[in-house]
C-alpha positions as CSV (number, residue, x, y, z in Angstrom):
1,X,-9.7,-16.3,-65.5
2,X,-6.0,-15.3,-65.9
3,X,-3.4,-15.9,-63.8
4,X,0.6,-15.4,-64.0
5,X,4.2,-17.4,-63.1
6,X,6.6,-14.8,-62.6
7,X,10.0,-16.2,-62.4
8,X,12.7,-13.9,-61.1
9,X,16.2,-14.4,-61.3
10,X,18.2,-13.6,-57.9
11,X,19.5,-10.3,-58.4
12,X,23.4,-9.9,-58.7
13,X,25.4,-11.8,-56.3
14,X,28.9,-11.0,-55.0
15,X,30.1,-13.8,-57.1
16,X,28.7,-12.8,-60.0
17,X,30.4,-9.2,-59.5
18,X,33.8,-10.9,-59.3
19,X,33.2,-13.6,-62.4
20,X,33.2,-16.6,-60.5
21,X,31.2,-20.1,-61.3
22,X,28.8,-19.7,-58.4
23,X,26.6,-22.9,-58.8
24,X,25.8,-24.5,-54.9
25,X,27.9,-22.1,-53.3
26,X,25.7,-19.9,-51.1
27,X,26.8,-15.9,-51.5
28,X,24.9,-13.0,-50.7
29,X,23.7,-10.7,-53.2
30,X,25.9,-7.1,-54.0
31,X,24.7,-3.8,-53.1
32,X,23.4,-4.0,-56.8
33,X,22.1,-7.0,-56.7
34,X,19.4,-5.6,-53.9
35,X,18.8,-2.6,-56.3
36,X,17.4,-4.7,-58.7
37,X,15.4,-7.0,-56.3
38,X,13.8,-3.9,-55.3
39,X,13.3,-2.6,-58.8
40,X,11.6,-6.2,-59.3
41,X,9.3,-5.8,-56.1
42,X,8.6,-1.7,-58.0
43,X,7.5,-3.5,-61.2
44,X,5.2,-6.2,-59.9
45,X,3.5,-3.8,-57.7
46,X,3.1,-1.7,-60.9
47,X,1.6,-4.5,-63.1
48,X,-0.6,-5.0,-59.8
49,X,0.1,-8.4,-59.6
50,X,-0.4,-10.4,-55.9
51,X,1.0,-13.5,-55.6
52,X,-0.8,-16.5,-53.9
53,X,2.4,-18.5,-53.1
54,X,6.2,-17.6,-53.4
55,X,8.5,-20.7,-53.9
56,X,12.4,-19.6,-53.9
57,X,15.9,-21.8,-54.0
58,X,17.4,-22.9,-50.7
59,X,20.4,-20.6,-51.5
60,X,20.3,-16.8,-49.7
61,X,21.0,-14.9,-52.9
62,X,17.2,-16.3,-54.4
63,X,15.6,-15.8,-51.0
64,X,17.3,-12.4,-50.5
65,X,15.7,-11.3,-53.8
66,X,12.4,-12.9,-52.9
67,X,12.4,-10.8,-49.9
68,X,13.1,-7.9,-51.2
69,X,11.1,-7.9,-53.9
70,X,8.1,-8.6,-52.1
71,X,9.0,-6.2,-49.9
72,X,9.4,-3.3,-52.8
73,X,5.7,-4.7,-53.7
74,X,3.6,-4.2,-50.4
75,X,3.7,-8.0,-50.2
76,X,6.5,-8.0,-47.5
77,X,3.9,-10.1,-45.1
78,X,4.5,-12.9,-47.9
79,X,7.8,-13.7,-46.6
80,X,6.5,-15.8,-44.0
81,X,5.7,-18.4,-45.8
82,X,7.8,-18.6,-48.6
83,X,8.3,-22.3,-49.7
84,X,12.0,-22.9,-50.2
85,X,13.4,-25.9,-51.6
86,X,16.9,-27.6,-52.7
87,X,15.2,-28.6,-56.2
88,X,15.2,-25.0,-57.2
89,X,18.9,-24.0,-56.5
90,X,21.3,-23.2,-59.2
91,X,23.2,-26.1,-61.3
92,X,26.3,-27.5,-59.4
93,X,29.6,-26.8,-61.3
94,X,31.4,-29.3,-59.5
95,X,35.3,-28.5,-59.8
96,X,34.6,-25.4,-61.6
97,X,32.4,-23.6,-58.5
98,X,34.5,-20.3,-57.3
99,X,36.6,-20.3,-60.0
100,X,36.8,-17.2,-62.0
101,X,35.7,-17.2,-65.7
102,X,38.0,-15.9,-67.8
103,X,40.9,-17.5,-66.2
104,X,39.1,-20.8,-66.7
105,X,39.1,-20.3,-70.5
106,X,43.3,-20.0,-70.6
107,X,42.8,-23.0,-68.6
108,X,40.7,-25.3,-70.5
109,X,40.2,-23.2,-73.7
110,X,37.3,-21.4,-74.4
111,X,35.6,-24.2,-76.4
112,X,35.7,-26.4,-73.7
113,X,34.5,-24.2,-71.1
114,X,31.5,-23.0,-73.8
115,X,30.4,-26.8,-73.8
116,X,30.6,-27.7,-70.1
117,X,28.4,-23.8,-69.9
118,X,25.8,-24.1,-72.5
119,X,25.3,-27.8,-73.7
120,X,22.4,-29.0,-72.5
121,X,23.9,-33.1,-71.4
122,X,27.6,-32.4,-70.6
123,X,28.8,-32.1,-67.3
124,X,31.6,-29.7,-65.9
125,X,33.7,-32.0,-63.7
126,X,31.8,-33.3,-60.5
127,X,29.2,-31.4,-61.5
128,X,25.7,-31.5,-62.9
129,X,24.7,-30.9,-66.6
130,X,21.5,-28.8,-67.7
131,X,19.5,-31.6,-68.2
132,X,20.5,-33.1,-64.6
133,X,18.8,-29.8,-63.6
134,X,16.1,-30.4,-65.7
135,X,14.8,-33.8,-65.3
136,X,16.3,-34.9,-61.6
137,X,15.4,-31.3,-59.9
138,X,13.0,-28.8,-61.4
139,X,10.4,-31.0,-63.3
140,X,9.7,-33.7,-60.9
141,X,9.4,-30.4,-58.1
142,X,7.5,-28.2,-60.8
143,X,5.1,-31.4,-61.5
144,X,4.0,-32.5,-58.0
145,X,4.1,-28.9,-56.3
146,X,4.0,-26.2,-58.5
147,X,1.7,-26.9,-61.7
148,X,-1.3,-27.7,-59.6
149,X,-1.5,-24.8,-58.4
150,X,-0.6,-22.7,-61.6
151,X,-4.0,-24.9,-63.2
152,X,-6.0,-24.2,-60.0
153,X,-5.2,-20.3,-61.1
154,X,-3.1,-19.3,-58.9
155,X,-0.3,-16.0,-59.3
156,X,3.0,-17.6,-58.5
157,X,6.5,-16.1,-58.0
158,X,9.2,-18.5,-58.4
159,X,12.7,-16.9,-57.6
160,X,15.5,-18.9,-58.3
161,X,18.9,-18.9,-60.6
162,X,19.8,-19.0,-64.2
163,X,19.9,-22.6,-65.0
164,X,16.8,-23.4,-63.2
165,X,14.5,-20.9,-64.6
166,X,16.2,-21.7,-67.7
167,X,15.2,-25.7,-67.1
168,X,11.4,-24.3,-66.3
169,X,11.1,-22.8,-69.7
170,X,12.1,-25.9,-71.5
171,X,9.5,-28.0,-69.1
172,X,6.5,-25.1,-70.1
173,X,7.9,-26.0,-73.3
174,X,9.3,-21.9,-74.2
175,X,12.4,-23.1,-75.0
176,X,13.5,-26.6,-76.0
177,X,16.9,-28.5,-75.2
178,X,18.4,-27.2,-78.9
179,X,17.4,-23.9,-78.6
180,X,17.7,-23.1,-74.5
181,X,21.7,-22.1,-74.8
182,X,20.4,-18.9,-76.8
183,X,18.1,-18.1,-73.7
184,X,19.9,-15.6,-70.8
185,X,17.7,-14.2,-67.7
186,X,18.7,-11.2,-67.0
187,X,19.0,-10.5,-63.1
188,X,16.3,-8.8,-61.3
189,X,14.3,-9.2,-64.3
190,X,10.7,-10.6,-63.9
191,X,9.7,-12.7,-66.7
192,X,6.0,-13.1,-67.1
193,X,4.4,-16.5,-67.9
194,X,0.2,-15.9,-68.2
195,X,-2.3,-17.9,-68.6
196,X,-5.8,-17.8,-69.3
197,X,-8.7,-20.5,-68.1
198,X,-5.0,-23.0,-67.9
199,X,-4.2,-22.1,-71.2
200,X,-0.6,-20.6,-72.0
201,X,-1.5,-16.8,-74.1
202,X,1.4,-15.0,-73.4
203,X,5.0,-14.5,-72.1
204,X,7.3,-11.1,-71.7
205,X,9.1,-9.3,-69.6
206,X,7.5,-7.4,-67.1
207,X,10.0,-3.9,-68.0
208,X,9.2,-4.5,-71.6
209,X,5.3,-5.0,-71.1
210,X,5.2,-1.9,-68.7
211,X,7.3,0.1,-71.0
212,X,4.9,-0.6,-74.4
């Protein structure tokens, strides 16, 4: 029996467009954005995949793209019952939410704004490091919620943000805490986990696998 994870990063969001550290702060997606949460729902109704359950952050730009997607992919009565939970939303920069990038490097430096962005234990000020995300949020929630029913077979959608998909591959064990800052999910992308009888075989992107 094979079954997949698909985990979908929220499309654009207006604060992405303008540079800014998003984090907790709850912005709608851009009129791109919805393009590629469309494009998503295109390619996942190409791959004919059907998902069982859809699980998406609390924040509108991951449920916007859940929508949409599922929409774009015939599954639009899914919407319904979407689960939606806090555990799944993007890392909290702290101090550094709604401030734009580049002028945070003159700032700080860029050093220091590299560290508090892609170590995997600091913490921008007030705010919560990658492994906050990973061991206080996302893998209690993926443990008690998710997993069982990825090992009971089940397709599974989970549309969320950067950070957090990024702290699910280090809990399947795709990436580890050394290597994860070399990881980037691109937006609107669908990135395939599969597994076969509960055993990982295979992981890809659903453009790529489409493409070959």
């Amino acid at each position: 029996m094979t079954n997949r994870l698909v985990l979908l990063r929220h499309g654009q969001s207006q604060w992405n467009l303008e540079n800014r550290f998003t984090g907790f702060h709850d912005v709608d997606l851009s009129a791109k954005g919805e393009e590629e949460a469309k494009a998503a729902g295109a390619l996942i109704a190409k791959a004919g995949i059907d998902f069982d359950t859809v699980f998406t952050s609390t924040l509108k730009r991951a449920a916007q793209t859940a929508e949409l997607a599922l929409t774009s992919a015939g599954q639009g009565a899914k919407i319904a019952t979407m689960i939606r939970h806090d555990d799944l939303r993007e890392r909290d920069y702290g101090d550094l939410t709604g401030l734009d990038k580049d002028e945070t490097k003159q700032k700080y430096g860029e050093e220091q704004v590299h560290i508090w962005r892609r170590s995997y234990d600091v913490r921008p000020p007030g705010g919560e490091s990658l492994k906050d995300v990973v061991e206080v949020r996302v893998r209690p929630y993926y443990t008690s919620v998710i997993k069982p029913l990825v090992e009971k077979g089940e397709d599974v959608l989970i549309a969320a943000h950067g950070n957090s998909l990024r702290a699910l591959l280090i809990i399947l064990g795709e990436n580890t805490p050394e290597n994860i800052n070399q990881t980037e999910i691109p937006t609107g992308s669908p990135l395939v986990i599969e597994f076969e009888n509960g055993i990982r075989v295979a992981k890809y992107y659903l453009s790529e696998k489409l493409a070959a």
